[in-house]
C-alpha positions as CSV (number, residue, x, y, z in Angstrom):
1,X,-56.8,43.6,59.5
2,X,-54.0,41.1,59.6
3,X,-51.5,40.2,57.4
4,X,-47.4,38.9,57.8
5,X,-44.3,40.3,57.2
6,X,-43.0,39.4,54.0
7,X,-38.9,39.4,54.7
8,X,-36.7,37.1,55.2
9,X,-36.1,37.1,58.7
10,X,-36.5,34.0,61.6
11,X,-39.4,35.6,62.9
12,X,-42.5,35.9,60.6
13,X,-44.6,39.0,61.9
14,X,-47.7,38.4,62.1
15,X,-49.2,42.3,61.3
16,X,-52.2,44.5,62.7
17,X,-52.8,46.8,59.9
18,X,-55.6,50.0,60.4
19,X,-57.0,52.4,58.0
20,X,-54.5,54.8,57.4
21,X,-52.0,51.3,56.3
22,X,-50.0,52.2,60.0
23,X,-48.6,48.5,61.0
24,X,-47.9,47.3,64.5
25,X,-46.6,43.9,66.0
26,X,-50.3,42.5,67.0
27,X,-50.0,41.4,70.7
28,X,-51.6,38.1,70.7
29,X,-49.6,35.9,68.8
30,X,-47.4,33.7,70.0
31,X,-44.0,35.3,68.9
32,X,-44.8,38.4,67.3
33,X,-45.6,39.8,71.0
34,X,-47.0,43.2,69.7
35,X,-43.5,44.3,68.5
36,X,-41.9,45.3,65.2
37,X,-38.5,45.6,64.0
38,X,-37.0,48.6,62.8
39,X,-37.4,47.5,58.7
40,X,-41.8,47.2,59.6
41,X,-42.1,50.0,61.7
42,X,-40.2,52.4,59.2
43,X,-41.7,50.3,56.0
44,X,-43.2,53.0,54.4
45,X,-40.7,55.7,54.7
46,X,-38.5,54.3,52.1
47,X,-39.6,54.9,48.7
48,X,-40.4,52.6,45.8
49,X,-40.1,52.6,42.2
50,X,-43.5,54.0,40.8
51,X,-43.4,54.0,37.1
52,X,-41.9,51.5,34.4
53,X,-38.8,53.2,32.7
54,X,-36.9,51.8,29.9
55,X,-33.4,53.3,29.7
56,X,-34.6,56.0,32.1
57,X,-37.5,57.0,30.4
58,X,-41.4,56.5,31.2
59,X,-43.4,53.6,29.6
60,X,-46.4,52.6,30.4
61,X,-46.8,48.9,32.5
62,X,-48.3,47.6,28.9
63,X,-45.3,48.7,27.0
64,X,-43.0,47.2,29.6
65,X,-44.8,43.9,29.5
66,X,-44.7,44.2,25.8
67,X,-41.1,44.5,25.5
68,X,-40.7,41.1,28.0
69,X,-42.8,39.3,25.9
70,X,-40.6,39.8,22.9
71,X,-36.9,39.4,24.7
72,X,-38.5,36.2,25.9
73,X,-37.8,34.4,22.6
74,X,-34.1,34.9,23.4
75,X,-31.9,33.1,25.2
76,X,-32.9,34.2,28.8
77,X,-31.9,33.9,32.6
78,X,-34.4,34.1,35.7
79,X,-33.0,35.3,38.7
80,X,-34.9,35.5,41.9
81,X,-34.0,37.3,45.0
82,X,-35.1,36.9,48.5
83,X,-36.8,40.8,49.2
84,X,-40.4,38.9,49.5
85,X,-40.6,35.1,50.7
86,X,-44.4,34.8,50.3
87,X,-45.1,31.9,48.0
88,X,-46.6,33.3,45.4
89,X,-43.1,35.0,44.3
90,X,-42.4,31.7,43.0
91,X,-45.0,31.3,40.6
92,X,-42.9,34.0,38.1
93,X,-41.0,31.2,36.8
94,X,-43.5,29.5,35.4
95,X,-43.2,32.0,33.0
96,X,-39.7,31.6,32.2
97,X,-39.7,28.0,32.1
98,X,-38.3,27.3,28.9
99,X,-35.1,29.4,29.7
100,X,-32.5,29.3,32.5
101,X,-33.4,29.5,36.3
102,X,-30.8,30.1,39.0
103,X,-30.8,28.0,41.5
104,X,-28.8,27.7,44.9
105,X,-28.8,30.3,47.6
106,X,-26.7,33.5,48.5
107,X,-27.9,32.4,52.1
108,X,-28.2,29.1,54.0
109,X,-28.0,26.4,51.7
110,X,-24.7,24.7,52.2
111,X,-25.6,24.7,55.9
112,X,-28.9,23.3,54.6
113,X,-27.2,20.7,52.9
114,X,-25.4,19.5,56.1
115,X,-28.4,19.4,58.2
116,X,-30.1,16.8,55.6
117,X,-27.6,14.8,55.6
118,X,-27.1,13.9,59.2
119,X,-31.0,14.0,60.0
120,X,-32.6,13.9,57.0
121,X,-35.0,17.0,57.1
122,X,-34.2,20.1,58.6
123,X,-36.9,20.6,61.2
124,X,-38.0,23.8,63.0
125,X,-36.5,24.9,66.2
126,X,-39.2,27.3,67.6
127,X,-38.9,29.5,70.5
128,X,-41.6,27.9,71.9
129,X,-39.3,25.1,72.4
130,X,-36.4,27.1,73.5
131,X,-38.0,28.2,76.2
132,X,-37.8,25.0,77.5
133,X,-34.2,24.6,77.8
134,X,-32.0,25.5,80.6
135,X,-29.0,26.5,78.9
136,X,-28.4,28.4,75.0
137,X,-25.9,28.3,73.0
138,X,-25.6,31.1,70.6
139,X,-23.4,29.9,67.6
140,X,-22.4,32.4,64.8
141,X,-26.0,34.1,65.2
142,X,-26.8,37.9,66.4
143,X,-30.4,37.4,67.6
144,X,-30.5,41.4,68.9
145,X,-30.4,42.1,64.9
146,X,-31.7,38.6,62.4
147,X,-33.9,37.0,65.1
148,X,-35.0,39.5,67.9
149,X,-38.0,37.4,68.7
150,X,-36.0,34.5,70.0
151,X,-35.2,37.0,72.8
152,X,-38.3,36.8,74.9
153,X,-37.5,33.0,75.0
154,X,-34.1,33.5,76.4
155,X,-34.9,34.8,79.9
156,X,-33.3,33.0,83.1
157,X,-31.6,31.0,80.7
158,X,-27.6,30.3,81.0
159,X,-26.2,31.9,77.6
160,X,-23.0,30.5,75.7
161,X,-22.0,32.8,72.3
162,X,-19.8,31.4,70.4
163,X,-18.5,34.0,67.4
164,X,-15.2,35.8,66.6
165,X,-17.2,39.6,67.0
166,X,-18.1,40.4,70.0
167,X,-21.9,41.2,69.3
168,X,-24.3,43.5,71.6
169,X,-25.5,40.3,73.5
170,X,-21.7,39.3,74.4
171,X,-22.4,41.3,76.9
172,X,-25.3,39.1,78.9
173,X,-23.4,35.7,78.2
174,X,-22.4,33.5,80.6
175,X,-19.2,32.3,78.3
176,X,-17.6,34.2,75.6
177,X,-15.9,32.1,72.9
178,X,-14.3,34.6,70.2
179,X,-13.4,31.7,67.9
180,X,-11.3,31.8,65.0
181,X,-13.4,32.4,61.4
182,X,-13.4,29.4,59.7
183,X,-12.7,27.7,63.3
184,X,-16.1,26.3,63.7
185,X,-15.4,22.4,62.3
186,X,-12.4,22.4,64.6
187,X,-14.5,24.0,67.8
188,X,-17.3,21.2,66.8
189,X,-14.8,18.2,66.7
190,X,-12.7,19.5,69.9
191,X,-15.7,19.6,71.5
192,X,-16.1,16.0,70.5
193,X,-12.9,14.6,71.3
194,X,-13.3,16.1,75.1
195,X,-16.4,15.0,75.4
196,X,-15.8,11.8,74.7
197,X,-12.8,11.7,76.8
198,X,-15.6,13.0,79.8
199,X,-17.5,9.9,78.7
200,X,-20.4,12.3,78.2
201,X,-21.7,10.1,75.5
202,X,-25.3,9.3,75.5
203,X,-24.9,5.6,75.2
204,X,-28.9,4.9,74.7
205,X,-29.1,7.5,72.3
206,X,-25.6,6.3,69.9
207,X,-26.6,2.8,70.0
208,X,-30.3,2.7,69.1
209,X,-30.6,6.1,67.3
210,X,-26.9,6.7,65.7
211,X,-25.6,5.4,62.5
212,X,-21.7,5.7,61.9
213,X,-21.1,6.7,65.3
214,X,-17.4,4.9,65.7
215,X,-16.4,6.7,62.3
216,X,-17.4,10.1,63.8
217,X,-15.3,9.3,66.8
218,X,-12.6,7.7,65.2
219,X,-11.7,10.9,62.7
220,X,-12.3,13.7,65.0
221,X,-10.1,11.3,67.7
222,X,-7.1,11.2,64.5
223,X,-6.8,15.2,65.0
224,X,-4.4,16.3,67.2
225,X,-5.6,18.4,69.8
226,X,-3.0,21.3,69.0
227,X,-4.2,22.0,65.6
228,X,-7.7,21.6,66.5
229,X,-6.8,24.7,69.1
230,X,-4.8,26.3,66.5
231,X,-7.5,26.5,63.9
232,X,-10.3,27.3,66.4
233,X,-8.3,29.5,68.0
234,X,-10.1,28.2,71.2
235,X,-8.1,26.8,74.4
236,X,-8.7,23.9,76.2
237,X,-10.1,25.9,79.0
238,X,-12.7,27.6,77.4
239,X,-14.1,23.8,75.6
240,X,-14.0,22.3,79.2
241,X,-15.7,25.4,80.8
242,X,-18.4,25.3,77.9
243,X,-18.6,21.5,78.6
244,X,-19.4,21.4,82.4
245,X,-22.0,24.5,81.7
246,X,-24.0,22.0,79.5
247,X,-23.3,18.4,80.9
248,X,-27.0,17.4,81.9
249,X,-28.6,20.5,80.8
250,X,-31.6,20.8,78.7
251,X,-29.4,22.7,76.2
252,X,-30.2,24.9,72.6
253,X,-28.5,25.5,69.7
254,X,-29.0,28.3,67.8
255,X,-26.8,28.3,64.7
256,X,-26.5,31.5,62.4
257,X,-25.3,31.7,58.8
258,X,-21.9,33.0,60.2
259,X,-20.6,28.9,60.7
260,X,-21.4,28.0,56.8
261,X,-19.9,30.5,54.8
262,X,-17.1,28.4,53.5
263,X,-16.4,25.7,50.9
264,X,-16.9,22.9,53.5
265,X,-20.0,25.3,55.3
266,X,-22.4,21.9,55.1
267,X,-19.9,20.1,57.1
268,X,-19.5,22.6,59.6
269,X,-23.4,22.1,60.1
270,X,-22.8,18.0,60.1
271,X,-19.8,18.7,62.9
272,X,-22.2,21.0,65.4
273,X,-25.4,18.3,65.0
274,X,-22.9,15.4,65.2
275,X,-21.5,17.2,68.9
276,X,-24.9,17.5,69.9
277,X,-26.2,14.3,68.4
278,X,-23.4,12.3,70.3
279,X,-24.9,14.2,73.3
280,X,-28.3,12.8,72.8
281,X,-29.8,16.3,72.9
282,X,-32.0,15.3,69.8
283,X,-35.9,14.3,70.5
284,X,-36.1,15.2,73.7
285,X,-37.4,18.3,75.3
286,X,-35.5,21.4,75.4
287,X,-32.5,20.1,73.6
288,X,-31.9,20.7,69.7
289,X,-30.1,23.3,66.9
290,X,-32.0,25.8,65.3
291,X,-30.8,27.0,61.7
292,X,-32.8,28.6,59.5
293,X,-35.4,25.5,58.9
294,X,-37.0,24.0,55.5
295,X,-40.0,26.3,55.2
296,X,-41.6,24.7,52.7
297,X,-41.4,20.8,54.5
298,X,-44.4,19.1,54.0
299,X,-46.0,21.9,52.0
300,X,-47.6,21.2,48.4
301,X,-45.3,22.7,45.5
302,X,-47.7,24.0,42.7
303,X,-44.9,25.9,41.0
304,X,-42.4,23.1,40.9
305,X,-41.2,21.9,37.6
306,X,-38.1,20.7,35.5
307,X,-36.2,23.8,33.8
308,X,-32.5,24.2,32.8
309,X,-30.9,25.6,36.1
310,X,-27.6,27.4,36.5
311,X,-26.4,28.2,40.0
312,X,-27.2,31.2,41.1
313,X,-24.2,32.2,43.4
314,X,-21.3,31.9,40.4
315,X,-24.3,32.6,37.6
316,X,-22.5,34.2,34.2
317,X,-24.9,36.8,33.0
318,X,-23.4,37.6,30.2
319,X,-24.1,34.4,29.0
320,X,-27.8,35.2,28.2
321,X,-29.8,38.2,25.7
322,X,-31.9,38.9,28.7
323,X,-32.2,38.2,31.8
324,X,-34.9,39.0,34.3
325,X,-34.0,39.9,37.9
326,X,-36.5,39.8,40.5
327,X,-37.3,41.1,44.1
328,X,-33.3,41.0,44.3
329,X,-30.0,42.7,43.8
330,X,-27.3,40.7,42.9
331,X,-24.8,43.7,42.1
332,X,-24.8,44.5,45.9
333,X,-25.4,40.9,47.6
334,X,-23.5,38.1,45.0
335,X,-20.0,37.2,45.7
336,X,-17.5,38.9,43.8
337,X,-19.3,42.3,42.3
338,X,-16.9,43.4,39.5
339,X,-17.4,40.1,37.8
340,X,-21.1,40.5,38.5
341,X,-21.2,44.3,36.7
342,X,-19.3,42.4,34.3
343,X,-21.8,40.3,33.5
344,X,-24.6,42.4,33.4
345,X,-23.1,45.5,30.9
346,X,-22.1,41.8,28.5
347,X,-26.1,40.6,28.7
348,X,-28.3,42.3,25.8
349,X,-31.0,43.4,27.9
350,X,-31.6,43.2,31.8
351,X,-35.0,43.8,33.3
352,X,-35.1,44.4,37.1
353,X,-38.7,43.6,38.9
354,X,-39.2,45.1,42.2
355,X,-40.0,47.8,44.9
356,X,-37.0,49.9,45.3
357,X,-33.9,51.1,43.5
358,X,-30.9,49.7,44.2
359,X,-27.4,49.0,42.6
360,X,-29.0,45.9,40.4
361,X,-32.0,48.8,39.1
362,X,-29.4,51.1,37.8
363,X,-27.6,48.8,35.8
364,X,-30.9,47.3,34.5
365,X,-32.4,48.2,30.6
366,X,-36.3,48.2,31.5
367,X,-37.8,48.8,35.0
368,X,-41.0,46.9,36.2
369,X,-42.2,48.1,39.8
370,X,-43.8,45.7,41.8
371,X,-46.8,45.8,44.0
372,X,-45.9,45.6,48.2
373,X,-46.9,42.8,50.0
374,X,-50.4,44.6,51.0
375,X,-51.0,44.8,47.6
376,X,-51.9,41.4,47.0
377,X,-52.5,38.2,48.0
378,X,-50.0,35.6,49.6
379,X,-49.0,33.0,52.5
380,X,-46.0,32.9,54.1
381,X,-44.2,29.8,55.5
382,X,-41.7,30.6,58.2
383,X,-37.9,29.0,58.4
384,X,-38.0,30.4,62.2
385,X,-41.3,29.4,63.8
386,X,-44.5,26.8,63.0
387,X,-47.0,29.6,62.9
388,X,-48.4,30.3,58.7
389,X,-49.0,33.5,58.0
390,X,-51.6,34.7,55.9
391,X,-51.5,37.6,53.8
392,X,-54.8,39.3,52.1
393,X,-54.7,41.9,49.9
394,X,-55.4,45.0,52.2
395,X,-54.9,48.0,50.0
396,X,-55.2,49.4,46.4
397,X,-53.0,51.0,44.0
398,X,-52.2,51.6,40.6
399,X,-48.7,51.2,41.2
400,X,-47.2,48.4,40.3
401,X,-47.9,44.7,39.4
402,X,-48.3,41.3,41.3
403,X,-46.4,38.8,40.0
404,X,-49.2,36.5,39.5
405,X,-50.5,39.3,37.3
406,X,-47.3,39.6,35.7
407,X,-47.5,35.8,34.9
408,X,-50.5,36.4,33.1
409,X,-50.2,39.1,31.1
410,X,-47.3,37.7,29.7
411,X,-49.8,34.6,28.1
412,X,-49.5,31.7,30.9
413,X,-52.7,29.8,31.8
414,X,-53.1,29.6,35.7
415,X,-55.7,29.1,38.2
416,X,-56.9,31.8,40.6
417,X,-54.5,33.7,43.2
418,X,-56.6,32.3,45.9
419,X,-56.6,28.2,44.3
420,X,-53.1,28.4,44.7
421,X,-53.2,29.5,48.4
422,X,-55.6,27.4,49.2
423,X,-53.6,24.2,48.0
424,X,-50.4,25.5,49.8
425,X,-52.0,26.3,52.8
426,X,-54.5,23.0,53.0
427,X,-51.9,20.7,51.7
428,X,-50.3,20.6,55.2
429,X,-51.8,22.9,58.3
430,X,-53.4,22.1,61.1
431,X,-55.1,24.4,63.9
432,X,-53.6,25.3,67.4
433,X,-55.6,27.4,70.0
434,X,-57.0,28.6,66.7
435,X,-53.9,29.5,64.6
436,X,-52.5,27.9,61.8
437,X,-49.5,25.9,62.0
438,X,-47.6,23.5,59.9
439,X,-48.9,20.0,60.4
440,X,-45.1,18.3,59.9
441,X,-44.4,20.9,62.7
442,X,-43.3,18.2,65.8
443,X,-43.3,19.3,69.5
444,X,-40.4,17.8,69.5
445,X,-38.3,17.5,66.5
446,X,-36.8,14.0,65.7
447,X,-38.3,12.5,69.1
448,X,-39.8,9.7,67.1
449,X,-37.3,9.0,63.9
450,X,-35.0,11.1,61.7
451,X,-35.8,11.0,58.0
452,X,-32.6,9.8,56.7
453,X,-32.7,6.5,55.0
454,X,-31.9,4.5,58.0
455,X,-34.1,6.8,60.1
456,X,-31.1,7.2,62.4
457,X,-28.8,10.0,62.5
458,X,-26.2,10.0,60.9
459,X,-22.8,11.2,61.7
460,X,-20.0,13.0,60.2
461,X,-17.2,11.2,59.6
462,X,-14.9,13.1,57.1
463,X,-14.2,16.8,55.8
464,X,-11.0,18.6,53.5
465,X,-9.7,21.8,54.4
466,X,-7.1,23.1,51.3
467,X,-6.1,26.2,53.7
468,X,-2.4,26.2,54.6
469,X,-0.6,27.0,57.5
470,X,0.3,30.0,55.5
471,X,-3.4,31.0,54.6
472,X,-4.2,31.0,58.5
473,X,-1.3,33.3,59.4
474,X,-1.5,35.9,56.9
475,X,-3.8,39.0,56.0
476,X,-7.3,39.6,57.6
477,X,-10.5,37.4,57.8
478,X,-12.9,39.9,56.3
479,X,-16.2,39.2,58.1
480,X,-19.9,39.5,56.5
481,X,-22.2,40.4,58.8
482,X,-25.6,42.0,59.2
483,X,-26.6,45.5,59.7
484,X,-29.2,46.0,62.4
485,X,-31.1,48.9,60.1
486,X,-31.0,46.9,56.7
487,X,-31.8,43.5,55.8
488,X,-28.9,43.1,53.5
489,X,-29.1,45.9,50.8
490,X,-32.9,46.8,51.4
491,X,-33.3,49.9,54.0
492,X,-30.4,51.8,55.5
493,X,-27.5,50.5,55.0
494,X,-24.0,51.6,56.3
495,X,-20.9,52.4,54.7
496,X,-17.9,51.5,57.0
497,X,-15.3,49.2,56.8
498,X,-14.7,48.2,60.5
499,X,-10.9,47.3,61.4
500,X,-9.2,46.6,64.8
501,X,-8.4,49.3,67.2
502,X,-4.4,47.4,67.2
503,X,-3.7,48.4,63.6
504,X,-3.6,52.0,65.0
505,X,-6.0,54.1,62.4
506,X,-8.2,57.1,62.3
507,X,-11.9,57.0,62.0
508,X,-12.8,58.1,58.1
509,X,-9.5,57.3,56.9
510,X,-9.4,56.0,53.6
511,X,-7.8,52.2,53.6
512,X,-7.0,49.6,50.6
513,X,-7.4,46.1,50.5
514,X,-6.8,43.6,48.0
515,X,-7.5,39.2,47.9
516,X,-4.8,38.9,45.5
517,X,-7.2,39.6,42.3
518,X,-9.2,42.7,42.9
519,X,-8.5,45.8,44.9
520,X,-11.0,48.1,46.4
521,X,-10.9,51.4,49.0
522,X,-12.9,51.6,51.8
523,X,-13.8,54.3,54.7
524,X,-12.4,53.0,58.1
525,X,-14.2,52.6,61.3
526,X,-12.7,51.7,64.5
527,X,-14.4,48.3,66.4
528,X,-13.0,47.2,69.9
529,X,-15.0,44.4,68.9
530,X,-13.1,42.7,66.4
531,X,-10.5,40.3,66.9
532,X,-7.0,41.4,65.6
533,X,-6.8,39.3,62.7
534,X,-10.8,40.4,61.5
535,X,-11.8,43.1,59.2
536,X,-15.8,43.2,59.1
537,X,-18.1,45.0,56.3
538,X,-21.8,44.4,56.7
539,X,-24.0,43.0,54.3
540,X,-25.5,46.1,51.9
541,X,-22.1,48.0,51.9
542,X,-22.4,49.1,48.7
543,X,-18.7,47.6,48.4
544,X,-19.0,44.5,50.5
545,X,-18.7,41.6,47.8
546,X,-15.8,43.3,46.0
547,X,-13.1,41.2,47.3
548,X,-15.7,37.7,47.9
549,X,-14.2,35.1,46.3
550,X,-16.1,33.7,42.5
551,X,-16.4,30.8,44.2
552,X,-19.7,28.7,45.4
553,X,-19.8,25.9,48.3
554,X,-18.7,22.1,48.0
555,X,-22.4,21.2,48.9
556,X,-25.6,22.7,48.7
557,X,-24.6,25.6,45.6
558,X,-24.1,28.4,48.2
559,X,-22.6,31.2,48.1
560,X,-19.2,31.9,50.0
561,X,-18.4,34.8,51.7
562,X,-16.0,34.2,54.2
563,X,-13.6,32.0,52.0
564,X,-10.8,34.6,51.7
565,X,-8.2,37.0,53.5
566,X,-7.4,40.6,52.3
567,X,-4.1,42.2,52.6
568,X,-3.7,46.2,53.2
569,X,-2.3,47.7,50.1
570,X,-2.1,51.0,51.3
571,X,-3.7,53.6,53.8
């Protein structure tokens, strides 16, 4: 049978699944390509959470639900995490509609944000377009590890990465830019600025498609081209060497989370489509940015409603008598962890709803496992491709529960499993060489109109930056990055704080850092790949958010992970 991977990842597996549950990449489709990553092919060698416990002890799935169905009454929180993005996770809130939901994202959102507000909808960029091009650039994004079936589309291509680590596929680019963090706005509007100067404008494209176009060029003009080097910590010679490898190219953008992970992280987005807009690499074959793409665009929304919302990165939960954490872990993954534990030892009673134990699990009162994705039924909508996937219920167990049975058990009237499906789906697919696909999909994004009010695009034209001169020169940029074995804090995560060769230390020795606030030890790792003024921890570390700022974005209620520099306190 075939089903689709559940994670959230670019690239949407679509799943052969035999008798014995063994999965494999099925080799017809279009971007699977009969492949796996390492999370799939390893799925079930990590175990899951088998039994309901409350306070360590075994209860029953009835007693569990029981006890839900009582702390309800109280003042409650709903916090949902991204370890399954099949859309029938969403319909668990239906549940808790009369309490608090948090909203935002500890992802993409401000970037999001920036996207929608230059172009009005933030369209897919599939591989099967980026094929097409002649030149990619690779912006903030390690596709060997979040997006490894992008590669296939990549071949014979001229390769630009742009990112202050020097990632495995460094090594087959073309150009090299080891930017400043934080440096991306400045990289965008130097870009810009020499552009313009090239007159590399696409005239056609500013005056019939562009809205605010002499604003855009006006600001990023007012910068002087010193402090947009300083900040970028890119030379004129790299921008003009980047320049001539795209000038009439068929270029790609692919952008990662890396570029947004700052207060003003939806204007960085605005800055890179505003280059590229300016360009006219928009509706045309070939040219465009990839981010991680509205799934859901066009889709019917069954589960939508109005609820009292909180925001999820700087959520208080000790503000609430229970709260309900689902398919996440927010001690591991949230900005700043000790005012996260906080939180959860301060709320009355904390239920965590999901597959595997983790940091959240152990804090939590009562433990409800959850059924995997072959368990049950579901559809999944990819952010990284137009191809649906469907997802039938392929096995049995008596482990666990769905979340649509969750939903009723705990009293709330819905429709059947497969209803719901069937209106998602329907509500906006169409067929291609016998697959499903998302009907708003376009061949080529944007080649007809933007979805901004003036169906133009819009350009940036305006941005604040509170760091000082002081701020730049002081301390490390402690990088978040991912771990190619884990996807964030699920599977095998690793434990290292990686510092620059320069600063002269041993492997496994013990080093202290501190943002001013908190302080926290770490085991050191040596990384030729870093710049001198980076420190990097990788996403699931189980201390990588203790020093993340309590802080969210300007736009788009994301959380921040790159808004700080440590200090050594000792080593």
């Amino acid at each position: 049978m075939l089903t689709t991977c559940p994670l959230d990842c670019f690239d949407s597996c679509s799943i052969e699944v035999d008798e014995k549950l063994k999965l494999k990449g099925e080799k017809s489709h279009p971007i699977t390509q009969g492949y796996l990553c390492h999370h799939m092919n390893n799925f079930h060698k990590f175990a899951r959470i088998e039994k309901s416990t409350l306070h360590g002890k075994e209860i029953s799935i009835d007693e569990a639900i029981d006890i839900v169905k009582q702390k309800m009454q109280e003042k409650t929180l709903y916090f949902k995490g991204s370890g399954n993005l099949g859309v029938m996770q969403g319909i668990t809130k239906i549940a808790f509609k009369d309490g608090d939901i948090a909203k935002g994202s500890l992802c993409e959102s401000a970037g999001a944000y920036g996207i929608e507000e230059g172009r009005g909808a933030n369209l897919t960029w599939s591989p099967v377009q980026v094929e097409k091009s002649e030149v990619v650039v690779i912006w903030g994004r390690n596709l060997s590890v979040t997006n490894s079936h992008m590669l296939p589309a990549l071949k014979g291509k001229t390769i630009i990465v742009i990112d202050p680590y020097k990632t495995d596929f460094t090594k087959r680019a073309d150009l090299h830019i080891n930017i400043k963090p934080r440096g991306d706005i400045y990289l965008a509007m130097l870009l810009s600025r020499m552009a313009y100067m090239e007159e590399m404008e696409d005239e056609e494209f500013v005056e019939q498609r562009g809205k605010n176009f002499d604003y855009f060029i006006d600001f990023v003009n007012s910068k002087p081209v010193v402090m947009l080097e300083n900040r970028s910590g890119v030379c004129m010679l790299e921008v003009d060497k980047m320049l001539c490898m795209i000038k009439g190219k068929k270029v790609s953008f692919l952008v990662g989370l890396g570029v947004q992970k700052y207060t003003f992280g939806h204007s960085v987005l605005r800055a890179i489509d505003s280059f590229v807009a300016m360009l006219g690499l928009f509706g045309k074959d070939g040219c465009g940015v990839g981010y991680i793409s509205n799934s859901s665009f066009g889709f019917a929304s069954p589960f939508s409603m109005k609820t009292n919302r909180v925001y999820k990165p700087i959520v208080d939960f000790g503000a609430y008598d229970f709260v309900f954490i689902q398919g996440g872990n927010p001690v591991n993954q949230m900005p700043c962890t000790p005012k996260v534990k906080e939180g959860l030892k301060k709320a009355k009673f904390v239920v965590y709803f999901g597959l595997h134990v983790n940091e959240t699990s152990k804090m939590a009162d009562l433990i409800i496992p959850a059924k995997t994705f072959l368990e049950k039924d579901d559809l999944k909508l990819s952010y990284g491709h137009e191809y649906l996937g469907e997802m039938p219920k392929i096995s049995d167990t008596d482990i666990g529960i769905s979340e649509y049975d969750l939903c009723k058990r705990l009293g709330v009237e819905l429709r059947s499993e497969k209803e719901y499906i069937k209106e998602i789906r329907d509500s906006n697919t169409t067929k291609r060489d016998g697959r499903l696909i998302s009907k708003t999909y376009e061949n080529v994004p944007y080649e007809k109109e933007f979805y901004t009010d003036s169906g133009k695009f819009e350009f940036f034209d305006d941005f604040y930056d509170d760091f000082t001169q002081e701020d730049l020169d002081e301390g490390f940029y402690l990088l978040s990055a991912k771990y190619n074995k884990s996807l964030n804090s699920q599977f095998k995560t690793e434990q290292y704080l990686h510092v620059p060769i320069s600063l002269g230390l041993k492997d496994e020795q013990r080093l202290t850092l501190t943002n001013g606030t908190y302080e926290c030890e770490y085991i050191v790792k040596n990384d030729e790949n870093l710049r001198d003024d980076c420190m990097l921890l990788h996403s699931g570390h189980k201390d990588a958010n203790m020093l993340t700022p309590h802080i969210m974005s300007e736009e788009g209620k994301c959380a921040i992970y790159q808004e700080l520099k440590c200090q050594i306190v000792s080593s």
